[in-house]
C-alpha positions in Angstrom: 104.4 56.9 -79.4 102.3 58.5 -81.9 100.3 55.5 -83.9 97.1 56.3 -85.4 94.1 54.0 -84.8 92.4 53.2 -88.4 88.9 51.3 -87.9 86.0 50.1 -90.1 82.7 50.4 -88.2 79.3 49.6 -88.9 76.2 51.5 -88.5 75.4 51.3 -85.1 79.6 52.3 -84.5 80.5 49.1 -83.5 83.6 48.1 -84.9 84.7 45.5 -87.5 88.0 46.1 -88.0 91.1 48.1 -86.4 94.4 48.2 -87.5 97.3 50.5 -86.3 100.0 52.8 -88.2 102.8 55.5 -87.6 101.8 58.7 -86.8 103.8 60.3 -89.3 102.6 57.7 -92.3 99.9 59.1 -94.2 95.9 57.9 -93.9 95.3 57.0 -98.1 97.7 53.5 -98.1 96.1 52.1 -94.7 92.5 53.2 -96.3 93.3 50.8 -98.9 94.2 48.2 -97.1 90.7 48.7 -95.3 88.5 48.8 -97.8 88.7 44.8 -98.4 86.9 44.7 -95.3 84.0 46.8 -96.6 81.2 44.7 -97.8 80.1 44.8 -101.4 77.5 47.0 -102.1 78.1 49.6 -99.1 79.0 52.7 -98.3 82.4 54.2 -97.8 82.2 57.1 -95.4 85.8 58.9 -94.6 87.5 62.1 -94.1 89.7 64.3 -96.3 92.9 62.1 -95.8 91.2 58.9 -98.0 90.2 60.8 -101.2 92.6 59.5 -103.4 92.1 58.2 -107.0 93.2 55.4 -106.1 90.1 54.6 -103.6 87.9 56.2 -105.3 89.0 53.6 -107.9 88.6 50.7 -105.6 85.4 51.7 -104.0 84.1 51.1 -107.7 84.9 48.1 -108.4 83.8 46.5 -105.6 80.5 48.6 -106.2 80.7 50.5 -102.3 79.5 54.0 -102.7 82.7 56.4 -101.4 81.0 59.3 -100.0 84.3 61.4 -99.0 84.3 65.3 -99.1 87.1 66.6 -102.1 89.9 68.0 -101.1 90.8 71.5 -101.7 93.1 70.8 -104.4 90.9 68.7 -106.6 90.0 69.9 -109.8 87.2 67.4 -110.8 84.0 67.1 -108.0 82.3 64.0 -107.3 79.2 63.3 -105.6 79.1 64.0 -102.2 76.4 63.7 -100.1 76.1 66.3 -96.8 73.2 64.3 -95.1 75.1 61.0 -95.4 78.6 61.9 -94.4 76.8 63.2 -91.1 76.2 59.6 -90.2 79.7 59.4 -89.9 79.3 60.4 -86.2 79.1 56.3 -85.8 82.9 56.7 -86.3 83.0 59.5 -84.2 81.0 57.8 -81.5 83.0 54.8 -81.4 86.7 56.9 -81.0 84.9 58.5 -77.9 84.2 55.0 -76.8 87.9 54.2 -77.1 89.1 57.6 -75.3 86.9 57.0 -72.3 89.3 54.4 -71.2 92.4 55.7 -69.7 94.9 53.2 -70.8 94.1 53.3 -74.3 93.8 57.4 -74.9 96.9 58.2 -72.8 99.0 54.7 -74.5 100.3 52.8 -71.8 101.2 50.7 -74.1 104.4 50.5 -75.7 104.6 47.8 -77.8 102.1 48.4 -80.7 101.2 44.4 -80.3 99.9 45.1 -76.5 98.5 48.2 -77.7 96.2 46.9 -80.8 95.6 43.8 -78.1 94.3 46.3 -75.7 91.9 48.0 -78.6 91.0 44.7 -79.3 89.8 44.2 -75.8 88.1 47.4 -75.6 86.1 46.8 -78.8 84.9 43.3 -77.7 83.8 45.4 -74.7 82.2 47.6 -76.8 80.2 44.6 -78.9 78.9 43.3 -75.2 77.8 46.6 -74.1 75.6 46.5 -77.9 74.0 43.5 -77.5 
């Protein structure tokens, strides 16, 4: 009952990718996963849970820009850019899409397949309402 939704978005917070995990599994593996369907050349913008060395690692050699704040137990800094991880309200913007419908933010679902099918939906819904 507690999956997390992950999902690569683009600019304008519509979204590209969405996969689905255990609540109790950790953000940094699933990031990975995501990042082959970053383009090259782009930018990576995530929360605390993806700043790993690991995708920091990956993020560079595809050439994609990781703009993640550090977390509080790093001991090197990167660059990090304040005005560019606000653009992450896209992100934001398109979770807000997702709670606004009642089946998805209370999980009717129980099966993840219907429930990744149902995000699915609701994101093609999302691209219609864009264009």
């Amino acid at each position: 009952l507690t999956t997390k939704i992950h999902a690569v978005v683009d600019a304008e917070g519509r979204p590209i990718h969405l996969t689905l995990s255990a609540g109790q599994a950790g953000d940094a593996p699933v990031g990975r996963e995501l990042l082959a369907r970053l383009p090259a050349g782009g930018i990576l913008l995530a929360d605390k849970a993806c700043d790993t060395d690991a995708i920091r690692a990956e993020t560079a050699e595809r050439g994609t820009f990781a703009n993640v704040p550090p977390r509080v137990i790093r001991k090197r800094t990167f660059a990090f850019s304040h005005w560019l991880y606000r653009q992450r309200n896209a992100i934001e913007l398109f979770f807000n899409h997702i709670k606004q419908m009642r089946g998805l933010a209370t999980r009717y679902d129980r099966r993840p397949e219907n429930f990744l099918a149902a995000l699915k939906l609701a994101a093609a819904r999302i691209w219609i309402n864009a264009l």
